[in-house]
C-alpha positions as CSV (number, residue, x, y, z in Angstrom):
1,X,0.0,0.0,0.0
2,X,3.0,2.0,0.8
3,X,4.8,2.0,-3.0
4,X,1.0,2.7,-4.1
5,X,0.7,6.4,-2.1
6,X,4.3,7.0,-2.9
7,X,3.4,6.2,-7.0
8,X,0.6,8.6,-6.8
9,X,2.2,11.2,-5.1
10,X,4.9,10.9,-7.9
11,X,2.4,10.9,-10.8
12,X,0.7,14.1,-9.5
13,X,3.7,16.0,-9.3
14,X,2.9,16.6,-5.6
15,X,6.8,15.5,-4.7
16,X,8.6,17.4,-7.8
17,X,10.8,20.3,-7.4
18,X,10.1,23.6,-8.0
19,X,13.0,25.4,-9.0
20,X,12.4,29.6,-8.7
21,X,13.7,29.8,-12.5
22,X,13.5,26.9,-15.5
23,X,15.6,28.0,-18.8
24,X,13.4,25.2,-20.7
25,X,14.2,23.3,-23.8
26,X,16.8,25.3,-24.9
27,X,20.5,24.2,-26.8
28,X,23.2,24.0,-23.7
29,X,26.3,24.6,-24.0
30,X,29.4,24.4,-21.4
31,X,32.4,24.4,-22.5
32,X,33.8,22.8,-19.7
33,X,32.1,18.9,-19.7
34,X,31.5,19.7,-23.6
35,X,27.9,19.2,-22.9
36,X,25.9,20.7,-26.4
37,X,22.3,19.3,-26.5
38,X,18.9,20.2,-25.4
39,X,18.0,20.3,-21.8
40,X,16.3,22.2,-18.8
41,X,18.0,23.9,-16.4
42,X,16.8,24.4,-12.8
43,X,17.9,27.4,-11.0
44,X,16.9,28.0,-7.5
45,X,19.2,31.3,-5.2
46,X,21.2,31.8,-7.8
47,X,22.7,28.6,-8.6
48,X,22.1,26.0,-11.0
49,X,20.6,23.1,-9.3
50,X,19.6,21.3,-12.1
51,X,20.6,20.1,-15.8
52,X,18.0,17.3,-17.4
53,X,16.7,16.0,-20.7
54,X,12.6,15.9,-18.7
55,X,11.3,18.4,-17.5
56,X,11.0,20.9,-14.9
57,X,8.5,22.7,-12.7
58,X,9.5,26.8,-12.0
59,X,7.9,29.2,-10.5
60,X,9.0,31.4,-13.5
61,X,9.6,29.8,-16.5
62,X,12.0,30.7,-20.0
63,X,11.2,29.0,-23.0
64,X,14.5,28.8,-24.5
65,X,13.5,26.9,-27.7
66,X,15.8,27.8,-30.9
67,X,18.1,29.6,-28.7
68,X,21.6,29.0,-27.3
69,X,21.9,28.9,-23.3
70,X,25.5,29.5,-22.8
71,X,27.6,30.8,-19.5
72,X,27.7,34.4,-19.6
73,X,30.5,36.1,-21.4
74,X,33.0,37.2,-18.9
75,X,35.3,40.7,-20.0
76,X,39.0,40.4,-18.6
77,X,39.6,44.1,-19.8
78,X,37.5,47.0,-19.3
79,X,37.9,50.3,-18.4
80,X,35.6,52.4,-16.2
81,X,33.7,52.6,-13.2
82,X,30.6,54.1,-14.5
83,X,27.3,51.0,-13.6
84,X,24.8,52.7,-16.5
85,X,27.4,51.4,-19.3
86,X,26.6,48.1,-18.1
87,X,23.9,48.3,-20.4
88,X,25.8,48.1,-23.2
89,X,28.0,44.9,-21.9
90,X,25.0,43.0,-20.8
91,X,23.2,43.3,-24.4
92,X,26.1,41.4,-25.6
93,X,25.9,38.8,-23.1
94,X,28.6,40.2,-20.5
95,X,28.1,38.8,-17.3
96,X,30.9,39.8,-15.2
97,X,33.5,42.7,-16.2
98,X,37.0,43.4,-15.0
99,X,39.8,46.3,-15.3
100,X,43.1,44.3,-15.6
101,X,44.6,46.4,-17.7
102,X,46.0,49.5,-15.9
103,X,44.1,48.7,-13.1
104,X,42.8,51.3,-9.8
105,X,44.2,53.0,-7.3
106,X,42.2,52.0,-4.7
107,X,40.6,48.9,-4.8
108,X,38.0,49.5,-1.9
109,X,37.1,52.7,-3.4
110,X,36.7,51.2,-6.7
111,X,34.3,48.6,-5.5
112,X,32.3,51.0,-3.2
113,X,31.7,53.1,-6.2
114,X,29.6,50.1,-8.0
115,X,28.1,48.5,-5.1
116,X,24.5,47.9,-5.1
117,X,24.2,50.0,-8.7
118,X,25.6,47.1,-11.2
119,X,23.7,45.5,-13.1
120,X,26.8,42.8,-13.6
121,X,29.8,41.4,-12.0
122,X,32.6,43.3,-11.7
123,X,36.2,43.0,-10.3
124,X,39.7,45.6,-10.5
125,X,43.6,45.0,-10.5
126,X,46.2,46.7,-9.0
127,X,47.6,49.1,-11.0
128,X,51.2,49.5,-11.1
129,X,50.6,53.2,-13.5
130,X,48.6,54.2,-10.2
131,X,51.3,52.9,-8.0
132,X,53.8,54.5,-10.1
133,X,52.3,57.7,-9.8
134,X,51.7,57.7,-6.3
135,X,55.3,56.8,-5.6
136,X,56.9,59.6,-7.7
137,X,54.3,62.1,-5.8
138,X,52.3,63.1,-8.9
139,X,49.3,65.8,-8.8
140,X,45.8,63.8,-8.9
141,X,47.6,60.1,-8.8
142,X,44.6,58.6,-6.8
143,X,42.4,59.8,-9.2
144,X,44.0,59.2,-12.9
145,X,44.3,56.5,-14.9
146,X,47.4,57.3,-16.4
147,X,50.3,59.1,-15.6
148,X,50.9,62.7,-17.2
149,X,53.9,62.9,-19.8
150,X,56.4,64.2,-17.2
151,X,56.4,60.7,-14.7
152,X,56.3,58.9,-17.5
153,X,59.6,60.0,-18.4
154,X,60.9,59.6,-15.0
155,X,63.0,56.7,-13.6
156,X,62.3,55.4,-10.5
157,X,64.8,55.1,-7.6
158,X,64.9,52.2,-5.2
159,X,63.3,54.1,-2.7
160,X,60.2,54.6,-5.5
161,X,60.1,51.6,-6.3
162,X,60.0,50.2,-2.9
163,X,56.9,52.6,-2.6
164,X,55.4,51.2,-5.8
165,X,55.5,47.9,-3.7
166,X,53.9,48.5,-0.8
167,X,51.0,50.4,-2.3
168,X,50.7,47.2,-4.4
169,X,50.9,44.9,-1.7
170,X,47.8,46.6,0.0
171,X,45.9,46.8,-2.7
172,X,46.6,42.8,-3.2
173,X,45.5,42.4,0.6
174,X,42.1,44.1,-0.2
175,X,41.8,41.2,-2.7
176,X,42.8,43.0,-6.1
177,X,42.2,40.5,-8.9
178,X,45.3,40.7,-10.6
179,X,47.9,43.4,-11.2
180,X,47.5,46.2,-14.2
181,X,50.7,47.3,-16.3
182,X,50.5,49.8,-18.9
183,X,54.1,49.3,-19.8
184,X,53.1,51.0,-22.7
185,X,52.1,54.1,-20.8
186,X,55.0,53.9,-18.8
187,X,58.1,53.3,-20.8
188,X,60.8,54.6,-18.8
189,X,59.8,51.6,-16.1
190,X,62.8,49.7,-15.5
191,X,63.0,45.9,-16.0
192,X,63.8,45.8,-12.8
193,X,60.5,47.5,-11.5
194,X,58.6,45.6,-13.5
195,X,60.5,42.5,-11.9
196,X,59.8,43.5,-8.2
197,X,56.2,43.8,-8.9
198,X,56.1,40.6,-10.7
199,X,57.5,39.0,-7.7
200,X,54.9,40.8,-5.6
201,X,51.9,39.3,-7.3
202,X,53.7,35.9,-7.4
203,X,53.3,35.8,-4.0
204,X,49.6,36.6,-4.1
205,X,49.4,34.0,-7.1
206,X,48.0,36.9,-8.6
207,X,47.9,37.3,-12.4
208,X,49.9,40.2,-14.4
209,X,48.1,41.6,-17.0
210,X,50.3,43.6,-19.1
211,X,50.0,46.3,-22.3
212,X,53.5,45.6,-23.7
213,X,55.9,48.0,-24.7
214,X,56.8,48.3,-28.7
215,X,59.6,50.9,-28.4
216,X,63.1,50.4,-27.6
217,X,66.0,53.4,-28.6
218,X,67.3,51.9,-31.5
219,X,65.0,49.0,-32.5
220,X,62.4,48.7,-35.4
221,X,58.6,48.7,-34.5
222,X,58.7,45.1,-35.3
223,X,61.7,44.2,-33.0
224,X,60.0,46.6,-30.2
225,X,56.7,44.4,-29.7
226,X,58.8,41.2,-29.8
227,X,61.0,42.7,-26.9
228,X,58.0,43.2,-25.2
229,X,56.8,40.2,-25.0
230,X,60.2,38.6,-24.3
231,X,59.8,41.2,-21.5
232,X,57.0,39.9,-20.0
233,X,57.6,36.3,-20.8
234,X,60.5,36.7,-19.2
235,X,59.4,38.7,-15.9
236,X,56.9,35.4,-15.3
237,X,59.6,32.9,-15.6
238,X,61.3,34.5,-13.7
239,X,59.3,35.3,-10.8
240,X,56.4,32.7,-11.1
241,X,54.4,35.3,-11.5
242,X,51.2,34.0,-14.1
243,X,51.4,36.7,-17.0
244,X,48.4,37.6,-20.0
245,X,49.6,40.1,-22.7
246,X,46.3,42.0,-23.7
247,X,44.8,42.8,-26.9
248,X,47.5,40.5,-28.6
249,X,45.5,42.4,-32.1
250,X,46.8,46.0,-31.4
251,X,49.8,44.9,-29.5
252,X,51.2,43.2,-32.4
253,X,49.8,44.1,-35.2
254,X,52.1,42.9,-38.4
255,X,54.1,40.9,-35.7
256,X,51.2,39.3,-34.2
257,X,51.2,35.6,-35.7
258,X,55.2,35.9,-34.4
259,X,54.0,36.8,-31.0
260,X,51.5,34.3,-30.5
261,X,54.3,31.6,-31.6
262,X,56.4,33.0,-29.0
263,X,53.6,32.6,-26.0
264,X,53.2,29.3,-27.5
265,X,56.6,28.1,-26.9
266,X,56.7,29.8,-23.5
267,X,53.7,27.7,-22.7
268,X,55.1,24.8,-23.8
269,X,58.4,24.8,-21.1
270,X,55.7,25.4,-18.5
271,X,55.5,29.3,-18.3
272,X,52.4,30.9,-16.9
273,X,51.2,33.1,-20.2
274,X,47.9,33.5,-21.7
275,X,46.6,36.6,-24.3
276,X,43.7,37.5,-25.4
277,X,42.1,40.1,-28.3
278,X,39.4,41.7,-29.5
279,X,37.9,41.9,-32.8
280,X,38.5,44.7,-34.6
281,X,41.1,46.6,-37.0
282,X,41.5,49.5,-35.0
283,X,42.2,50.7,-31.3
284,X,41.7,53.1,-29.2
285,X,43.6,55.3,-26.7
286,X,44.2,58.7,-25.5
287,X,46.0,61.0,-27.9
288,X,48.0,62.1,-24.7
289,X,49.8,58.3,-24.3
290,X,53.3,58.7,-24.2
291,X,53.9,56.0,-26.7
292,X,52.6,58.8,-29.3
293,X,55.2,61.2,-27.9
294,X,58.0,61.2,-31.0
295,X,55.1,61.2,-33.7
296,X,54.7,64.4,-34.5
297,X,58.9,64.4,-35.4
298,X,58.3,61.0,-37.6
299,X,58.0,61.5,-41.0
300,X,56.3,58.1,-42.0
301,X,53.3,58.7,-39.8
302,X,50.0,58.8,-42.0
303,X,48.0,61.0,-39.4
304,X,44.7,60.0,-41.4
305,X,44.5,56.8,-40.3
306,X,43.8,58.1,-36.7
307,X,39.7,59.0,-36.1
308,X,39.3,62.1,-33.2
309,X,36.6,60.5,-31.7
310,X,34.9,63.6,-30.5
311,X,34.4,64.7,-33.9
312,X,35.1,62.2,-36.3
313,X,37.5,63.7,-38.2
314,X,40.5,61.8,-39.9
315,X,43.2,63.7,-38.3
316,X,46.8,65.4,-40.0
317,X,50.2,66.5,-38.5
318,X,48.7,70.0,-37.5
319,X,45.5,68.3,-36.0
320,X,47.3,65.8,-34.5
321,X,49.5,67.9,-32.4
322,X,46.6,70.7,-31.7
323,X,44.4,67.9,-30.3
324,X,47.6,66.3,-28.5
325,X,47.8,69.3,-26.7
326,X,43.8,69.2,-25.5
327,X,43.9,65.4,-24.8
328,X,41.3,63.0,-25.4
329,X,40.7,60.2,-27.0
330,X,41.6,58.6,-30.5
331,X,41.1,56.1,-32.6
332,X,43.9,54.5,-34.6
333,X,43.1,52.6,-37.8
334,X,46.8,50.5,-38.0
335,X,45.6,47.1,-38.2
336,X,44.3,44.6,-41.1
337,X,41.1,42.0,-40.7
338,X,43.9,39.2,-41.4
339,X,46.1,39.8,-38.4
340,X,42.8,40.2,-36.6
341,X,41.5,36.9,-37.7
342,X,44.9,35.2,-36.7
343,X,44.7,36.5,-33.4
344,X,40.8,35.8,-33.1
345,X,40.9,31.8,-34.2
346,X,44.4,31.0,-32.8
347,X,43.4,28.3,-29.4
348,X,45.4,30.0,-27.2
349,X,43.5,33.4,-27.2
350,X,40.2,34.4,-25.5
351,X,38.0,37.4,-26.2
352,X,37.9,40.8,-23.9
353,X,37.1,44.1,-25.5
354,X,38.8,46.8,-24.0
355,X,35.6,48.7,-24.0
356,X,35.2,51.4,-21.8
357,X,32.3,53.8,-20.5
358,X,30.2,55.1,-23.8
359,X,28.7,58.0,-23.9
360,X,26.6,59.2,-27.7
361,X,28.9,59.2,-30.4
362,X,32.1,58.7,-28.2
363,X,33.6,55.7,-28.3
364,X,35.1,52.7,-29.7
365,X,32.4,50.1,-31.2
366,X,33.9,47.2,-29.2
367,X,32.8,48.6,-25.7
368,X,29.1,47.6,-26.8
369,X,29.7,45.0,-29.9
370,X,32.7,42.7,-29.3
371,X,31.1,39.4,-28.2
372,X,28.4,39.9,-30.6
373,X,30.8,40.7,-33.3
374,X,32.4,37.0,-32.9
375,X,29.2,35.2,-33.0
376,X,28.2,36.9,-35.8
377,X,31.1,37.4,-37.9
378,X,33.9,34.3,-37.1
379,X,31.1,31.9,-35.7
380,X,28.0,32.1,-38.5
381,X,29.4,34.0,-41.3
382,X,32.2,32.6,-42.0
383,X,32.5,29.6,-39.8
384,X,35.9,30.4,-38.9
385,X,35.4,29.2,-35.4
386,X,32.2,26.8,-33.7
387,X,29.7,27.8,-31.6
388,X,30.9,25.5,-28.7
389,X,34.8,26.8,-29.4
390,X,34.0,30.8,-29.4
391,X,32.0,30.5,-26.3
392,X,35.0,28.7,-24.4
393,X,37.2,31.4,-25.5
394,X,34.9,34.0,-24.0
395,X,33.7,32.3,-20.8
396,X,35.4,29.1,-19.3
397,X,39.1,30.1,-21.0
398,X,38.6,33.7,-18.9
399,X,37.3,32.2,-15.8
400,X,40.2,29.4,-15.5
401,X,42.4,32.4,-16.1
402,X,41.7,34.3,-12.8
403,X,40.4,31.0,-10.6
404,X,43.7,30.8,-9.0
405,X,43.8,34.2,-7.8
406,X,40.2,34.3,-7.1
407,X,38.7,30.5,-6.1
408,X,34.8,32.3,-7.1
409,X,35.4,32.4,-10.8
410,X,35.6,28.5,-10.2
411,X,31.8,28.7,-10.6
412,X,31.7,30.7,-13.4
413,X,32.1,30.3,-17.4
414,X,30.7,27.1,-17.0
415,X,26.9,25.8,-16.6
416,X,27.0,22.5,-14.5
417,X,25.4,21.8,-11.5
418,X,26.4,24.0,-8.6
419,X,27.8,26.6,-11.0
420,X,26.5,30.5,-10.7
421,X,23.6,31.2,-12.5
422,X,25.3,33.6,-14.6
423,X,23.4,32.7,-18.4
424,X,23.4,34.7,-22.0
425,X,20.3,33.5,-23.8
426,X,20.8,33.6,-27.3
427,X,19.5,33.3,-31.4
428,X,22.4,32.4,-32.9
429,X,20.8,32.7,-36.2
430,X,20.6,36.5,-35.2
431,X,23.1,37.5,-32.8
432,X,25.2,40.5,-34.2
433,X,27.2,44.0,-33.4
434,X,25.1,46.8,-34.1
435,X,27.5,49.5,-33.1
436,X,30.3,51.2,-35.1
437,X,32.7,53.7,-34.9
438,X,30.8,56.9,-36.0
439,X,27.8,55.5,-33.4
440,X,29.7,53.1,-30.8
441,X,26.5,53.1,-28.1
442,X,24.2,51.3,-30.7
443,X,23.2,47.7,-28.2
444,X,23.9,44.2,-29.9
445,X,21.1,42.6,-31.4
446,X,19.6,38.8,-30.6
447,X,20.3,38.7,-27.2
448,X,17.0,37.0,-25.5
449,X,17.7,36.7,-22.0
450,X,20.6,37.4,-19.6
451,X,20.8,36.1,-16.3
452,X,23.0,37.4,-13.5
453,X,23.2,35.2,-10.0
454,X,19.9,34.2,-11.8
455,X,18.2,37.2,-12.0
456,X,16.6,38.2,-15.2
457,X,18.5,41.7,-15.9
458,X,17.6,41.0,-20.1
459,X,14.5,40.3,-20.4
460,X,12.9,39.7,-24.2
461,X,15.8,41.2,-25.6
462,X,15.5,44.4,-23.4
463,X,17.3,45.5,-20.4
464,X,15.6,45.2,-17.3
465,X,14.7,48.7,-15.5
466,X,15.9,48.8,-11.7
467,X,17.1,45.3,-11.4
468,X,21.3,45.3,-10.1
469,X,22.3,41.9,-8.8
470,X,25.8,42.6,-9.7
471,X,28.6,41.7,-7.3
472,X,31.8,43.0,-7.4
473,X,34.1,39.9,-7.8
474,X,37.7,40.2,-5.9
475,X,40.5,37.7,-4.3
476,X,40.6,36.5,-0.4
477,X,41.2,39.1,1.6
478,X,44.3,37.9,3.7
479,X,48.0,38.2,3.7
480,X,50.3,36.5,0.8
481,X,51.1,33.3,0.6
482,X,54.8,32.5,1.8
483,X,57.4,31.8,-0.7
């Protein structure tokens, strides 16, 4: 009589689960287990708790049929601390956003800024430009991002440098993600500066993610970027110290099949280096950088391949060096869709954008178009890359990148049972960039749903008003591990 009452209860659903979301019959894919079929997923506090071929019983329910249910993108380089441009992230399936880069001053201040307002995950570096600046006593350090021209022509002393440290360290013990270097910001920093502060964040297991430098007195452009690599390849086998060269695109540019041959090699006698790019032909950067110092004095500089971004304008000599003068920001067309595409299919590079906060008509169209961009234009177009291979390279090949540093992201980039509910809903038959250079705050197209700590924050391809479950993201906070 027992297994009877049991039965029934069974067949009327009176012992089955309810989950408080079900993403239902949609195509899965984690790029973790491999796992690329239709199923249900059962998400209950912001976790999944549930991946089946039957079905389930939510009290909210997403009928995912035809679309792609994927872990949500996650963006290793970003720059700015303004929530509202979240919008434009979490349209193109950005769950979680990081500045690695060149990094904050203050860690605690950076995350107090965004608390409570994000709509997605967010975490900061260390930044060594910061630390620099603080060191060397310049005007407004805590509050730049880059140094003025002057520092950057300054060489530390050992006494700096020792400065540059100990900021660093603090900001590691308020559980920075990784340490930022703008090497090419800062191109008077000595090898051995950039050593002691490898060594630093070897002791916090803490990843160095590093703009390279290109110039060197006396060396080609083309010898420059593959000193910097060797630069930073060597810092990390040296120190231990884990090491990812950003935007391998724009930081190598005609060398950049070269460069990536180089990581590979590193990799392969065990050093800690990973890369990434994004997918576009041109970057983006303020005219002030002190890599463009000497350009105005170089006579094979085509000044009209760099956009002002305020106005549009294709720039000459005379503009260049009136708008050098004003500062702000400009876009350089240098690059060719070929290097991009080597950079964009090679297996040891994932996807981050190097967007920053957009405002109308001011911008670069990769702050609000780069995932997109690679579904649409490597994945379905041309078929240059798989669904199941350009999602790895944009979630699970990010997450595994920081989980050392930061044992959270273990539960991220991947959809499996226990994993955050952080989900980009998806038509893959429709997903694409929208935005462009003359209007870079145009949103991606063909996102359904986005989910984040499963809360719906896209909603029927629109962003949900008032809704900011975002947390910032950031390591243990508690003193380094001994060497």
């Amino acid at each position: 009589m027992r297994w009877f009452t049991a039965l029934l209860v069974l067949a009327c659903g009176l012992g089955a689960q309810t989950f408080d979301t079900v993403i239902a019959n949609g195509r899965v894919i984690d790029p973790e287990s491999g796992l690329d079929a239709v199923r249900n997923i059962g998400i209950t506090a912001g976790k999944v708790r549930s991946i089946t071929a039957s079905p389930l019983q939510g009290k909210t329910t997403i009928d995912a049929k035809g679309l792609v249910v994927a872990p949500g993108f996650i963006d290793l380089h970003w720059h700015g601390l303004d929530p509202a441009t979240d919008r434009y992230e979490v349209m193109d399936g950005v769950t979680a956003s990081f500045e690695l880069e060149i990094g904050v001053a203050d860690v605690d201040k950076a995350y107090a800024a965004r608390h409570g307002r994000s709509i997605i995950h967010h975490g900061f570096a260390a930044g060594h430009p910061a630390a620099r600046m603080i060191a060397l006593g310049e005007k407004d350090a805590w509050t730049k991002l880059l140094p003025d021209a002057e520092s950057t022509r300054q060489v530390a002393t050992a006494e700096q440098i020792s400065r540059m440290r100990q900021h660093l360290e603090a900001q590691l013990k308020n559980g920075a993600v990784a340490v930022g270097f703008g090497l090419a910001y800062t191109p008077v920093a000595s090898f051995t500066e950039v050593i002691e502060m490898f060594r630093l964040a070897a002791r916090f297991k803490a990843p160095c993610h590093v703009h390279i430098r290109g110039g060197y007195t006396g060396a080609t452009a083309s010898d420059g970027r593959v000193r910097g690599v060797s630069e930073v390849i060597a810092a990390s086998a040296i120190t231990g110290a884990p090491v990812q060269v950003v935007h391998i695109n724009s930081s190598g540019v005609e060398m950049t099949a070269e460069l990536l041959k180089m990581i590979g090699e590193a990799r392969s006698h065990g050093v800690d280096v990973t890369t990434e790019a994004y997918p576009y032909t041109a970057g983006c950067t303020n005219i002030k950088a002190a890599f463009l110092e000497d350009y105005p004095n170089r006579k094979d500089i085509d000044f009209s391949t760099m956009q002002w971004v305020a106005t549009g304008e294709r720039l000459t000599r005379a503009s260049f060096i009136k708008y050098r003068e004003q500062g702000g920001l400009v876009i350089m067309h240098g690059n060719t869709e070929e290097r991009v595409r080597t950079a964009i299919l090679s297996p040891l590079v994932m996807i981050a954008s190097d967007g920053f906060d957009v405002a109308p008509a001011q911008g670069h169209p990769r702050s609000a178009g780069t995932f997109s961009r690679i579904l649409a234009k490597y994945v379905r177009e041309e078929k240059a890359l798989t669904l199941p291979e350009a999602i790895r390279k944009m979630t699970l090949m990010p997450a595994q990148r920081l989980e050392t540093r930061v044992p959270a992201m273990k539960n991220k980039g991947r959809i499996k049972v226990g994993s955050d509910a952080d989900i980009a809903i998806f038509d893959a038959a429709r997903i694409a960039d929208k935005s462009t250079y003359e209007k870079p705050e145009l949103l991606s197209d063909g996102m359904h749903y986005v989910l984040v700590d499963g809360v719906q924050v896209v909603k029927q391809g629109k962003v949900a008003a008032g809704t900011f479950p975002g947390k910032g993201i950031r390591a243990p906070v508690s003193p380094p591990v001994s060497r």
